[in-house]
Backbone as CSV, one residue per row, in Angstrom:
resi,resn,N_x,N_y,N_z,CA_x,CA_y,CA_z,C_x,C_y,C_z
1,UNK,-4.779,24.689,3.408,-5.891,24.141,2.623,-6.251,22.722,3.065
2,UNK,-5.845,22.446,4.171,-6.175,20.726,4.918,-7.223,20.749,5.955
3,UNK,-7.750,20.166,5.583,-8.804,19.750,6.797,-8.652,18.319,7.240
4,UNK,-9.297,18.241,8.655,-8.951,17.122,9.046,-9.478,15.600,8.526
5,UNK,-9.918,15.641,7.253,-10.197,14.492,6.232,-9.382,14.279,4.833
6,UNK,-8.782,15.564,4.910,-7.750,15.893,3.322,-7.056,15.314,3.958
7,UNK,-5.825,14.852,2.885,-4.495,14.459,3.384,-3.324,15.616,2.456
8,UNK,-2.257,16.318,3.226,-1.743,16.862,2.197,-0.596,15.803,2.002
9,UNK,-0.817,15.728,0.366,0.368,14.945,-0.064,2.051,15.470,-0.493
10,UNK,2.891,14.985,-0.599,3.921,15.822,-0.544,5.306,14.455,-1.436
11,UNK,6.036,14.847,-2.060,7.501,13.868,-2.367,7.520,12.636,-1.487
12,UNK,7.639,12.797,0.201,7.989,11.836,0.887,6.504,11.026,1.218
13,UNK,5.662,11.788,1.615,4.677,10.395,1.951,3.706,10.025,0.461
14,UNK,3.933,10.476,-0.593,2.933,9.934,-1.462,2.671,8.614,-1.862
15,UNK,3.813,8.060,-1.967,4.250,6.259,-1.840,3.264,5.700,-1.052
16,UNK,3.846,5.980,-0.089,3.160,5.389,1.411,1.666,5.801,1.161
17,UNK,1.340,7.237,1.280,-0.328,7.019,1.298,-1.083,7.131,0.062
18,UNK,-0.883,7.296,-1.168,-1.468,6.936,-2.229,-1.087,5.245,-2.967
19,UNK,0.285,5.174,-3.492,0.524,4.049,-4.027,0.651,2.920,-3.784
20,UNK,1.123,2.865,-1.908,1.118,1.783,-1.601,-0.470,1.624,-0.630
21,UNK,-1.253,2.383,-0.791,-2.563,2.201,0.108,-3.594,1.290,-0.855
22,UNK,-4.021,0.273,-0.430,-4.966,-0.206,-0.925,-6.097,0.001,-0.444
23,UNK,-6.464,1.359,-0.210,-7.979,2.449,-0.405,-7.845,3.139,-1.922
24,UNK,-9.009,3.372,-2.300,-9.209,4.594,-2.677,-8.728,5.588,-2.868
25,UNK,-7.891,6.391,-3.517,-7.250,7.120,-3.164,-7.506,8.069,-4.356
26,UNK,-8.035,9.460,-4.176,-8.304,11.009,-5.072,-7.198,11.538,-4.743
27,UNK,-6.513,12.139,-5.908,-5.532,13.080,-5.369,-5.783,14.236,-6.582
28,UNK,-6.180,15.269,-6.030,-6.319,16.689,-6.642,-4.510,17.178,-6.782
29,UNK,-4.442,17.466,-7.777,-3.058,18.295,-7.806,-3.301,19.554,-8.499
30,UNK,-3.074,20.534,-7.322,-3.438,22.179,-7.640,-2.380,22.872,-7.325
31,UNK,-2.318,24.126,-7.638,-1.177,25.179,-6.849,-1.808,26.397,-6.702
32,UNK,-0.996,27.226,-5.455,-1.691,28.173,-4.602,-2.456,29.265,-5.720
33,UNK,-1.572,29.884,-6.815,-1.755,30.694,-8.067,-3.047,30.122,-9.037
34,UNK,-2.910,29.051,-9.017,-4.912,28.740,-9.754,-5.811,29.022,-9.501
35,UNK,-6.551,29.260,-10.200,-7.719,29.995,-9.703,-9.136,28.828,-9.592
36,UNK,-9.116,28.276,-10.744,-10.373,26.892,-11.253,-9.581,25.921,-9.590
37,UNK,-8.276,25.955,-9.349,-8.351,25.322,-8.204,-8.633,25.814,-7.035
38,UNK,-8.498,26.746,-6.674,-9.671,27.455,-5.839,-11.010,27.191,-5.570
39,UNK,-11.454,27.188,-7.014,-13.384,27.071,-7.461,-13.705,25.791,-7.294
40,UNK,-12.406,24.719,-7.228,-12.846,23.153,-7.200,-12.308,22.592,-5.439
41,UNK,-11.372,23.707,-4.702,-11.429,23.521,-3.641,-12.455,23.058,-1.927
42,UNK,-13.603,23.802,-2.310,-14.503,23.538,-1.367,-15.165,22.215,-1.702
43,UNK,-15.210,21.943,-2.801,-15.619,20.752,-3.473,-15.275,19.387,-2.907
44,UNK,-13.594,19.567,-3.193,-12.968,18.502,-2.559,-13.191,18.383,-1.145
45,UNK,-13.010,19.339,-0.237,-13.289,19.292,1.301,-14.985,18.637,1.614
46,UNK,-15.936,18.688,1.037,-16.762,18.198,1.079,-17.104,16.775,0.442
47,UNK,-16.502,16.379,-0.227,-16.332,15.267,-0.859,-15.585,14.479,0.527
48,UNK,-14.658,15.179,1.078,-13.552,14.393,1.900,-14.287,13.874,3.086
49,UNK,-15.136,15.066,3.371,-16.373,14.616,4.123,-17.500,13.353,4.386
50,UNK,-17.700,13.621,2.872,-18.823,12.761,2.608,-18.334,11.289,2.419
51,UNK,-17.249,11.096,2.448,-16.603,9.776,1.429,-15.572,9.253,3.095
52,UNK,-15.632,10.091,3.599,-14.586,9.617,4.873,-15.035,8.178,5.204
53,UNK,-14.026,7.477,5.983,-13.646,6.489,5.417,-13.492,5.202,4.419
54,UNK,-14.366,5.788,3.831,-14.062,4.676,2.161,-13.036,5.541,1.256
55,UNK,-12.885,6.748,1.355,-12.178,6.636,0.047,-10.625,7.745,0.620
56,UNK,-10.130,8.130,0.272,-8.897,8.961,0.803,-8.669,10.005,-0.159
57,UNK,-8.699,11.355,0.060,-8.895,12.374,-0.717,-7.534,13.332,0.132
58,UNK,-6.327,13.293,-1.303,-5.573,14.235,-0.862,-5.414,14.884,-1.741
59,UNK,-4.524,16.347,-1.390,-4.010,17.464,-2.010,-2.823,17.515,-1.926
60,UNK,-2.003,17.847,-3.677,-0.950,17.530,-3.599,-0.636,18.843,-4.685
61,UNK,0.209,20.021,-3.877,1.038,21.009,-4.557,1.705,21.217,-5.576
62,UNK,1.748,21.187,-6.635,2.178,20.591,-7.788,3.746,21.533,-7.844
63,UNK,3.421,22.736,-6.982,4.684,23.339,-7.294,5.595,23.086,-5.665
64,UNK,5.049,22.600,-4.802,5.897,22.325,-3.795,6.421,20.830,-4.139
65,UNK,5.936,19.805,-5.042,6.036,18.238,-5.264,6.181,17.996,-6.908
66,UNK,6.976,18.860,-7.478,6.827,18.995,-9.243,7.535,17.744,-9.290
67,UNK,8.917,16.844,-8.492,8.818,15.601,-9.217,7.157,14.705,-9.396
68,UNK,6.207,14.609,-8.293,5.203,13.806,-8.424,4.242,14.123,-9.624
69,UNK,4.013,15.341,-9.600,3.209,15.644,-11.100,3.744,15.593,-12.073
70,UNK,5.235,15.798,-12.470,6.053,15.248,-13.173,5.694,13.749,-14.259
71,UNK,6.341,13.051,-12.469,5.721,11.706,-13.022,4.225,11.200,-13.554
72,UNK,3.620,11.817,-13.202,2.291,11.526,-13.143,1.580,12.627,-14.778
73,UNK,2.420,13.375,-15.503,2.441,13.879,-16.527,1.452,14.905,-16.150
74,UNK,0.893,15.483,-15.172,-0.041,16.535,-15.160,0.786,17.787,-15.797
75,UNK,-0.066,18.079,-16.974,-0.399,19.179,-18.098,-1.062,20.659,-17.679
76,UNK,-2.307,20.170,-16.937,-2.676,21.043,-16.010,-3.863,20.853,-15.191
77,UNK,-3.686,22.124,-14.367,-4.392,21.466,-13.269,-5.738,22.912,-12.884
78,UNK,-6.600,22.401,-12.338,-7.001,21.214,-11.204,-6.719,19.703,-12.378
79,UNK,-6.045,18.595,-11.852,-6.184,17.507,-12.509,-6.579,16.609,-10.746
80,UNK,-7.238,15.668,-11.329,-8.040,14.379,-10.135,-7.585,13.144,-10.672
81,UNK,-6.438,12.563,-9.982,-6.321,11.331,-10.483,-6.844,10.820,-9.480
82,UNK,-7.534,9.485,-9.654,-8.345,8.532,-8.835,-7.435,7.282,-9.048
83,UNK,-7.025,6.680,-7.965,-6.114,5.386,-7.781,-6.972,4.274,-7.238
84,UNK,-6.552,2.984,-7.351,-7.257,1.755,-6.520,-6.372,1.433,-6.892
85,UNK,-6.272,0.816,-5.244,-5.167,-0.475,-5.587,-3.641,-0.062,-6.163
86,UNK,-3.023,1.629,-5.907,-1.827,1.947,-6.161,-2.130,2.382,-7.798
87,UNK,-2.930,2.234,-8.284,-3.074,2.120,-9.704,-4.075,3.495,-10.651
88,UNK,-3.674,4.032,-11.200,-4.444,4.564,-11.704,-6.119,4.676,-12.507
89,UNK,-6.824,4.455,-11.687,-8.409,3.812,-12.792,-9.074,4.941,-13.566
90,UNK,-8.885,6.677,-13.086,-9.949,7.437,-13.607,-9.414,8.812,-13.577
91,UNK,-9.600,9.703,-14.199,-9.262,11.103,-14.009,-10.194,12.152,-14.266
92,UNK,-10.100,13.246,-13.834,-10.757,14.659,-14.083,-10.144,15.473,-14.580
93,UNK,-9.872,16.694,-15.548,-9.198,17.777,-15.438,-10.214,18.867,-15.089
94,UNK,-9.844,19.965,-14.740,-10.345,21.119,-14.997,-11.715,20.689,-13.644
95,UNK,-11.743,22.209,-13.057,-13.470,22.404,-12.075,-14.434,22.126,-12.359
96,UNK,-14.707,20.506,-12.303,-15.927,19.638,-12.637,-17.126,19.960,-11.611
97,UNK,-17.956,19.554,-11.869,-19.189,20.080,-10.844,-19.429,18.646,-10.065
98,UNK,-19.570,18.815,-8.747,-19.598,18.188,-7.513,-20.191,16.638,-8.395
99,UNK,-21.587,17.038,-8.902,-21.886,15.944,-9.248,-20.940,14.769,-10.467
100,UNK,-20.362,15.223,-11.414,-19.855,14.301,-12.103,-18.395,13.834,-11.126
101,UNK,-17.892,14.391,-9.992,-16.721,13.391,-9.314,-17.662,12.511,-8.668
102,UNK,-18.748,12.934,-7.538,-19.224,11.561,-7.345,-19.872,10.498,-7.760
103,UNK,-20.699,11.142,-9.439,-20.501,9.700,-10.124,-19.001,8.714,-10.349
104,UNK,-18.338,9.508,-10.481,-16.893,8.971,-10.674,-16.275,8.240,-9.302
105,UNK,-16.961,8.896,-8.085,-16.570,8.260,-7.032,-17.542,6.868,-6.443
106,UNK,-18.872,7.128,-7.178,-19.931,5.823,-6.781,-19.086,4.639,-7.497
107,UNK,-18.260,4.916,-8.700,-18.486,3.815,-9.835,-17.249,2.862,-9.278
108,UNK,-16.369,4.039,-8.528,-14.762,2.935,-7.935,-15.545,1.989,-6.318
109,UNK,-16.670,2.609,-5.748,-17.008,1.933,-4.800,-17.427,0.226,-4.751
């Protein structure tokens, strides 16, 4: 599910490329068995597109990386946490339509 603008996130590099990155940073947390993450999949790849290099858009397995969603309390998913600055500023749950993430993505620019 990576394309060459996704990042897949995982236990060992999430530090490094979400928390300690001072970009932008979307991280979708889905698993293979969802379905709404499926329906919000092409979404993100085009977003990753459109946003390449300002913002950093990864995917992170919730059942290959359950300490990170763990921590991060995801309930369920598709969930979109949006980071700046290591930090949490904004979230999504559930297969939002293209347009309300990139209002959400104009407003961190």
């Amino acid at each position: 599910m990576e394309t060459k603008t996704t990042i897949t996130l995982t236990e060992d590099n999430f530090e490094e490329e979400v928390l300690n990155s001072g970009d932008i940073v979307v991280v979708d947390f889905w698993a293979d068995w969802c379905g709404p993450c499926h329906v919000i999949a092409p979404v993100i790849e085009e977003l990753a597109d459109e946003y390449e290099g300002r913002v950093k858009i990864g995917k992170l397995d919730t059942e290959a990386s359950p300490k990170i969603a763990e921590r991060f309390g995801i309930r369920s998913i598709p969930t979109l946490l949006f980071f700046k600055d290591g930090q949490i500023v904004d979230q999504a749950i559930g297969a939002l339509p293209k347009s309300v993430l990139v209002e959400k993505l104009n407003q961190l620019l």
